[in-house]
N, C-alpha and C positions, 0 to 999 in steps of 0.2 A: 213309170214316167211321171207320173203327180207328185211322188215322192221326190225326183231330181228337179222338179222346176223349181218347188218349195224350197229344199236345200240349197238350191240358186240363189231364189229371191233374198235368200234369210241372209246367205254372205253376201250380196251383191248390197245389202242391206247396212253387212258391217263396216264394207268397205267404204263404203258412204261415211258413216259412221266415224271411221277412225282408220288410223294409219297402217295397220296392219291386223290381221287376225291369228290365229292358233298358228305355232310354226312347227316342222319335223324334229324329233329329239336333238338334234345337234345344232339346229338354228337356234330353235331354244335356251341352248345353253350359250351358244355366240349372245343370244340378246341377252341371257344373265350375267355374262362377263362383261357385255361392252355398251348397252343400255338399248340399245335396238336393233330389232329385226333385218340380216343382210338378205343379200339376193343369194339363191342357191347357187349362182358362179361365183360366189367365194372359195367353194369347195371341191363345186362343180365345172366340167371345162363348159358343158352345154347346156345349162340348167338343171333341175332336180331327176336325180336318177341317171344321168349319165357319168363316167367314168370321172374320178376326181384326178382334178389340178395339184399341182405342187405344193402348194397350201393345205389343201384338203388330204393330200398324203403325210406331210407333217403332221396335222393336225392327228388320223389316226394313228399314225407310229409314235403319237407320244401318248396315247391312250383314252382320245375322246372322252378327256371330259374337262369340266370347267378347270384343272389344275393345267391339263393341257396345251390351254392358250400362255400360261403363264413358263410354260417350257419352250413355246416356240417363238417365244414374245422378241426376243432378239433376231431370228433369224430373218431372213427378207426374201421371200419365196419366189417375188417374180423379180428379184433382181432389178429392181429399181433406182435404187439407193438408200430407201425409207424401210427401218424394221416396220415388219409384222405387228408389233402391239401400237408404234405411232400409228402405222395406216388405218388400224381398226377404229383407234381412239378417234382418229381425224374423219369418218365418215368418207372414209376412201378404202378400195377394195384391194386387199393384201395379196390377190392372186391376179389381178393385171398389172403391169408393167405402165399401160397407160392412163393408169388411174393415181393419183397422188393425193395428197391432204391438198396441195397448189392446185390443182387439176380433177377434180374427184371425179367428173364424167356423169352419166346418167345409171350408172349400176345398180340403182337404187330403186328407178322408176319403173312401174308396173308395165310399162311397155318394150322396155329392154331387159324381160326378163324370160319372153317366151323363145324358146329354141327356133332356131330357123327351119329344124326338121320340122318340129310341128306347123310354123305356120305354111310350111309347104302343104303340110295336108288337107291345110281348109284354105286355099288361094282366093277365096272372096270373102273373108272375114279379116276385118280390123281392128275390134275389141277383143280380148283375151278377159278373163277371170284365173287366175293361176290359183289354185286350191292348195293350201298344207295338207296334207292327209294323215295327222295324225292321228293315230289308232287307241277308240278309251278300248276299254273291257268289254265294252258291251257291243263294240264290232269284231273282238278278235272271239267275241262269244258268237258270233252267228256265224265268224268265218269257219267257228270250228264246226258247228250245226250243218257247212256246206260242207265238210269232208276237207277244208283246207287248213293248216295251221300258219298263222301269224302273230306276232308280235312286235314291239316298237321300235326295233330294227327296222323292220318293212315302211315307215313313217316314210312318205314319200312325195312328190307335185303335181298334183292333177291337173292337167292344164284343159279350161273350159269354153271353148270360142263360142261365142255371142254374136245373134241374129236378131237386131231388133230389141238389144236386151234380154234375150230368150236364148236358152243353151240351145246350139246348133249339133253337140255333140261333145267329145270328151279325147282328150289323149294324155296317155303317161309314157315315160323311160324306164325301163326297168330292165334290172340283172339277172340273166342267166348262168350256168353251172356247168360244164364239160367235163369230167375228167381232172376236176381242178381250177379250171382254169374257166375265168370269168367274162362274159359277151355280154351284148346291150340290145338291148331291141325298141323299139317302138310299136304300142298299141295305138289305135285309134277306132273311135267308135261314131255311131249316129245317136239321137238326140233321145231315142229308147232304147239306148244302151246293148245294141248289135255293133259286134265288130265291122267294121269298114275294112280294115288293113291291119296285118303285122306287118314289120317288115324289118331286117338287121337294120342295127343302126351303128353297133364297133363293134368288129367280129376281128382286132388284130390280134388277137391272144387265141382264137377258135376259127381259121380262115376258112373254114366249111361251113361255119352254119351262114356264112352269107348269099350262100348258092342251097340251102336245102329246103325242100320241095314241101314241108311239113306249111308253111308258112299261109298258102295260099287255102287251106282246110279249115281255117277258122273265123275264112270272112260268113257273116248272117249270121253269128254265132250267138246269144245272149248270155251274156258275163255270168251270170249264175247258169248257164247249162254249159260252161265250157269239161270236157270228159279228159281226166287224168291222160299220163302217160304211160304206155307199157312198153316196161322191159328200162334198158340202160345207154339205151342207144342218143343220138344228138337230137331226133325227130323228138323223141321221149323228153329229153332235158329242156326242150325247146316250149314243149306241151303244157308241162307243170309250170316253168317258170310262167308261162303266158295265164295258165289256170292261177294261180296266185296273185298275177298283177291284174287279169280279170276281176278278180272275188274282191279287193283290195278295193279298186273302183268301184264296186257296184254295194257295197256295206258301207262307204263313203257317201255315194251320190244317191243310192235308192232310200226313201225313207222306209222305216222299219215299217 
C-alpha cells in the first residue's frame, strides 16, 4: 500500500508538472509522429485496453509502427470528410466522426478519457488519475520472478480514481484468449490492491464468457496471489488473462 500511494503522489506530481507523462508503446509512437500524446480513444473504442476502433484497426494492419501512420495518412477512418493525417495534424481525433480540426471536442482532456465502465465502478468518485502502464525491464523482471511473462505489448491504462487526492483503488481493460478468438474484461480493485470485481466487459467474439461463473472467484484477491489457470478450458483462459492483467497492475502501482 505505501508503495501505491507513493507511485500516486509522484505522477499526481507530474501531472501537475506537465502535460502529460510516459505513454503505451503505440501512443508513443502516435506522439513521435504527431508531436503529442492522444487519448487511448484514438485506437480505442472505450479507452485503453478495450477493443480498437477503425483507426486503431488501420493502424495495426498496416503494422504499428511509425511508417504506419504515414500508410494510413490518406484514409479517413471515421468517415468524416477530413483524412486521417489532417485530423492528427489538427489536434482532432481521426477515429470520431465528431471530432474535426473545426470542432476538435474535448478528446484530449483527462476527464473525457475514463471509460464509463469504469466510472461505473467507483459511483462516488469524480477525479480520475489515468496511468500509461508502460513496462521498463525491471517490471517485466519481477513479473517474471511472479511466474508471469510480460512484455511491451501488455503496455496498457490503469485507471486510478481518487478520494481526497488519495487512490481509492485501481481499474484496467484487458484482453483475453479463447480458442482464438479475443474478449475484454474489466478488473477493478480496492486501494490495497484486492480485487473488488471482474466482470465481461465485450464478450461478442466469446458469447459464453459473459455468463461464466469463474468471474465471481476472484473477488479479495490480492494481485500478486492471484493462482494460474488449469487445464484449457474458458474458466482457465479467463484465470491467466486476469492473473496477468493482475501482475501488470500490481508491478506498476506497488513500489518495488
Amino acid at each position: 500500500m505505501k508503495g501505491f500511494l507513493k507511485t500516486a503522489g509522484i505522477v499526481l506530481a507530474m501531472v501537475a508538472a506537465a502535460p502529460a507523462v510516459a505513454q503505451p508503446l503505440y501512443a508513443g509512437l502516435y506522439k513521435q509522429k504527431y508531436g503529442y500524446a492522444p487519448s487511448c480513444n484514438a485506437c480505442h473504442r472505450d479507452g485503453g485496453g478495450s477493443p480498437l476502433g477503425a483507426f486503431g484497426k488501420q493502424f495495426k494492419e498496416a503494422g504499428e509502427s511509425l511508417a504506419a501512420f504515414d500508410k494510413i495518412a490518406n484514409l479517413d477512418s471515421d468517415g468524416d470528410g477530413v483524412k486521417n493525417a489532417e485530423e492528427a495534424e489538427a489536434k482532432s481525433n481521426p477515429a470520431d466522426a465528431q471530432s474535426t480540426p473545426a470542432k476538435k471536442g474535448q478528446w484530449l482532456d483527462v476527464s473525457s478519457l475514463i471509460p464509463k465502465e469504469v466510472q461505473a465502478l467507483f459511483p462516488a468518485v469524480r477525479e480520475y488519475l489515468p496511468r500509461d502502464a508502460v513496462l521498463t525491464q525491471s517490471d517485466i523482471d519481477r513479473a517474471k520472478a511472479m511466474g508471469v511473462d510480460l512484455n511491451r505489448k501488455d503496455d496498457n491504462t490503469i485507471y486510478i480514481p481518487l478520494a481526497e487526492q488519495r487512490p481509492a483503488g485501481s481499474a484496467l481493460i484487458y484482453p483475453a484468449q479463447y480458442k482464438g478468438k479475443v474478449f475484454y474484461l474489466l478488473l477493478a480493485t480496492d486501494r490495497q490492491l484486492n480485487i473488488t470485481q471482474v466482470k465481461p466487459l465485450n464478450t461478442r467474439l466469446v458469447p459464453e464468457a459473459a455468463n461464466a461463473k469463474v468471474y465471481e472467484s476472484f473477488k479479495g484477491i490480492a494481485l500478486d496471489k492471484l493462482p494460474a489457470g488449469n487445464g484449457s478450458d474458458l474458466d482457465a483462459a479467463i484465470s491467466n488473462a486476469t492473473r496477468k492483467a493482475g501482475t501488470l497492475v500490481f508491478v506498476r502501482l506497488k513500489g518495488a
